[in-house]
N, C-alpha and C positions, 0 to 999 in steps of 0.2 A: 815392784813384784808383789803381787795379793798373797794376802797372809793365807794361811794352812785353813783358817776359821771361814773367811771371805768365799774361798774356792768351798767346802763343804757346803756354806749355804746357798750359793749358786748350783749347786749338783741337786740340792734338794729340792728347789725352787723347780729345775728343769725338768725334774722326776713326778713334779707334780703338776706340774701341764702337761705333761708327755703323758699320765695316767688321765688328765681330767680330759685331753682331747680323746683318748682311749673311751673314756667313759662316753664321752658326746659321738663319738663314732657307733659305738654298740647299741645305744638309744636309736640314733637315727637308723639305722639296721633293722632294729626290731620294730619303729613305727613302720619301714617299708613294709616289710613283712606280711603286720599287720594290715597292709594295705592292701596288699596283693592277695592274705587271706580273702581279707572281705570281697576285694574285686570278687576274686574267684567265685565265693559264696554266692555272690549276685548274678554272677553268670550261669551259676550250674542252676540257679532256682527260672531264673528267665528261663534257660534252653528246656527245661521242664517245663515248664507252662507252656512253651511256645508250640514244644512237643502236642501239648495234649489240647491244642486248639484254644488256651486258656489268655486270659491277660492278668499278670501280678501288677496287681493297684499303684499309682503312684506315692501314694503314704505311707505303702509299706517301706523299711528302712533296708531291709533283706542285709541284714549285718550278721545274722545266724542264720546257718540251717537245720533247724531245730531236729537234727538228727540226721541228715540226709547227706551221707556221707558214704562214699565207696560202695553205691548200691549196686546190684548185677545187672547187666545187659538186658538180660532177659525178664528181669521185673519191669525194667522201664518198658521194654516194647508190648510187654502184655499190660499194663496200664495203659500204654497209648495204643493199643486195641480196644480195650474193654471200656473206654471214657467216651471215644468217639460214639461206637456204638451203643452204650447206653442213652448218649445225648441226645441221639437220633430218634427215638420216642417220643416222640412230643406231645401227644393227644392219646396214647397210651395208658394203661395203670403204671404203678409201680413194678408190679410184677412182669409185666414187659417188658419193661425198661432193661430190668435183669435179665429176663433171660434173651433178652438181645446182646447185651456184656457179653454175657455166656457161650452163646451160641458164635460170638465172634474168636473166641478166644477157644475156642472148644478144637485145637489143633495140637498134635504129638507133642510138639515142640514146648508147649505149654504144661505139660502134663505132670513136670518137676515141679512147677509153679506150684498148681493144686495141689500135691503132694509135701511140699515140704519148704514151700517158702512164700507163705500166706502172710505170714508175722512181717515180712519184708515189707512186702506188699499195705501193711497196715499203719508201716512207719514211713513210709514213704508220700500216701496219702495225708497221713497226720501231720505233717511237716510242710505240706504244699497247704491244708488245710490251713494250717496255724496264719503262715502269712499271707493268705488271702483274708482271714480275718483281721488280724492288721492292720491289713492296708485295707478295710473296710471294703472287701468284694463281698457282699453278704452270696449270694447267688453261688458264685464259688466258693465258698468257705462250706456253705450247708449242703452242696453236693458230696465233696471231699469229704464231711463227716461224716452222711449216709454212708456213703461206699466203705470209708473205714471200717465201722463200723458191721458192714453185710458182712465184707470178710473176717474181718474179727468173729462175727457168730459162726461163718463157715467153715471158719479155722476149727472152734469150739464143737461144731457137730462132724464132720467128715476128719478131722485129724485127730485130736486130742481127746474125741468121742467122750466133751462132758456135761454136755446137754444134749436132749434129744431132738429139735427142732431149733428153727431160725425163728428170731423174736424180729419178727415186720415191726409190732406195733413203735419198736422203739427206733429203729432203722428209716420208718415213716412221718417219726416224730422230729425227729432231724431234718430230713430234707423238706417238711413243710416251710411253708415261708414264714409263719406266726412261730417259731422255737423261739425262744428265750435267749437273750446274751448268756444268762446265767448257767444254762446246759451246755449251750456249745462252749464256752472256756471252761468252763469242769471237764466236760468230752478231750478237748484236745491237749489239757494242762497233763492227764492223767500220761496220755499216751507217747510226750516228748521230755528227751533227757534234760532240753534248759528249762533257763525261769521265764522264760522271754513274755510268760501269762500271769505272771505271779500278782502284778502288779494291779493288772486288768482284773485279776478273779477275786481282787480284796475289794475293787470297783462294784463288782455285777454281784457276789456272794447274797445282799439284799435281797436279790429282787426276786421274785415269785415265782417258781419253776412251772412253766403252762406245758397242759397235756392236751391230744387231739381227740375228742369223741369219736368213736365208730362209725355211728349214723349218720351215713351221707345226710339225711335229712332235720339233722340238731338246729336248731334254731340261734346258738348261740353265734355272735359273726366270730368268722373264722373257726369254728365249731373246736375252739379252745376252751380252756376250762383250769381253773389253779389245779395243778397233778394230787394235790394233796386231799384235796376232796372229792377225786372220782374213784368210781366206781369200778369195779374190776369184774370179770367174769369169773363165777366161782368154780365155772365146768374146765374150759382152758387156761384159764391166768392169765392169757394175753388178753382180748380184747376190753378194752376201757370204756367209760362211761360219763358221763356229764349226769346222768341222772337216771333214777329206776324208768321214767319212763321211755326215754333214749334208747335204753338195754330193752324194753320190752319191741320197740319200734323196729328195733335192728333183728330181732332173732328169727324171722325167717331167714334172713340174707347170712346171720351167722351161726347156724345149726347144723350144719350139716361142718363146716370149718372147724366149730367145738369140738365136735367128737372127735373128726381125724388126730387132732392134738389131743385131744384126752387120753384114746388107744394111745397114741405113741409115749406120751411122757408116762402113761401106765406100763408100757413095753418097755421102756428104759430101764424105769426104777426096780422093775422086775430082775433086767439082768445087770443090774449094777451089784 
């Protein structure tokens, strides 16, 4: 018969594989989990892209969705309104482009969107943006941050009314193809709740922030220019420069543009 001592250590022995397989059970639990998170994540960022005519890169890892989580119905399908028809511009200005978005989306149904759920709409973008950059879709990564970005200003003049006009020049500055790594991960680090850029923006932080001359006609290729040495307009504040005589080249084409913004940001500050 086993002593009183024998039997207690055998109960404790048992107590402690019965806990350690406990423990290995709750692990393997939470790796599923985690599995089924991330599936999920990767699925809900595909069916978004796939939504908006788009392809998420194979190097992206889509292990986050850098924010994009329980978004409304109605933001997704006015995105995949307003993407297609912006796309469709091809030989267009900028400002076509928009107001083709616009005029596509320009229905009742919409009209809670423009009103009160722009910021949505701005994480949303910024989030599909992030991993398109990622996975090295340069094309889609700098669409995504233009558009961020438009609403982000439209949100700022039509809601929040804290500026008085739309800054193109910066919205233009993005979706050119010559932007900088160093803008766009500043751009989208600023506007997503992870780190998922953290890493990339201590990479790019270096490099020289490039800005777009005004004049069609700049000499410089790509009519870029380091941001930190151009030239600004002292009438509207928007349009930028590569050099005084770039600014003198451009000013019949932006004279009549200056003053509109002049009166207005004048009109603003008036009734602020």
């Amino acid at each position: 018969m086993p002593s009183r001592k024998k039997a207690k250590g055998k109960g404790r022995k048992a107590a402690k594989e019965a806990k350690a397989k406990e423990s290995q059970a709750a692990v393997a639990a939470n790796d599923s989990n985690r599995q089924e998170e991330s599936l999920e994540v990767r699925l809900r960022l595909r069916v978004r892209a796939q939504m908006l005519g788009l392809q998420i890169s194979r190097g992206s890892s889509m292990e986050c969705s850098h924010g994009l989580d329980d978004t409304l119905p109605i933001c997704n399908e006015f995105i995949e309104t307003f993407i297609p028809a912006f796309l469709s511009v091809s030989k267009g200005s900028v400002d076509d482009a928009f107001e083709a978005g616009h005029a596509a989306t320009a229905l009742e149904k919409f009209n809670d969107v423009y009103s009160s759920k722009l910021e949505s709409i701005v994480s949303i973008l910024s989030a599909i943006g992030t991993d398109s950059f990622l996975g090295e879709d340069n094309g889609s990564t700098r669409v995504h941050a233009a558009l961020a970005c438009h609403f982000e200003e439209l949100l700022a003049v039509s809601v929040r009314q804290t500026q008085a006009h739309i800054n193109w020049t910066k919205i233009v500055e993005l979706l050119h193809c010559g932007v900088d790594e160093h803008t766009l991960v500043k751009f989208f680090r600023k506007r997503i709740p992870c780190h998922c850029l953290d890493e990339k923006y201590k990479a790019v932080k270096s490099v020289k922030k490039m800005g777009y001359c005004r004049n069609v006609n700049c000499s410089l290729p790509g009519r870029k220019v380091e941001r930190s040495k151009m030239l600004c307009c002292t009438g509207c504040g928007d349009a930028n420069y590569c050099s005084i005589g770039c600014q003198r080249a451009d000013w019949k084409s932006h004279r009549k543009y200056c003053g509109n913004i002049a009166e207005e940001k004048a009109a603003f500050k008036k009734q602020s």
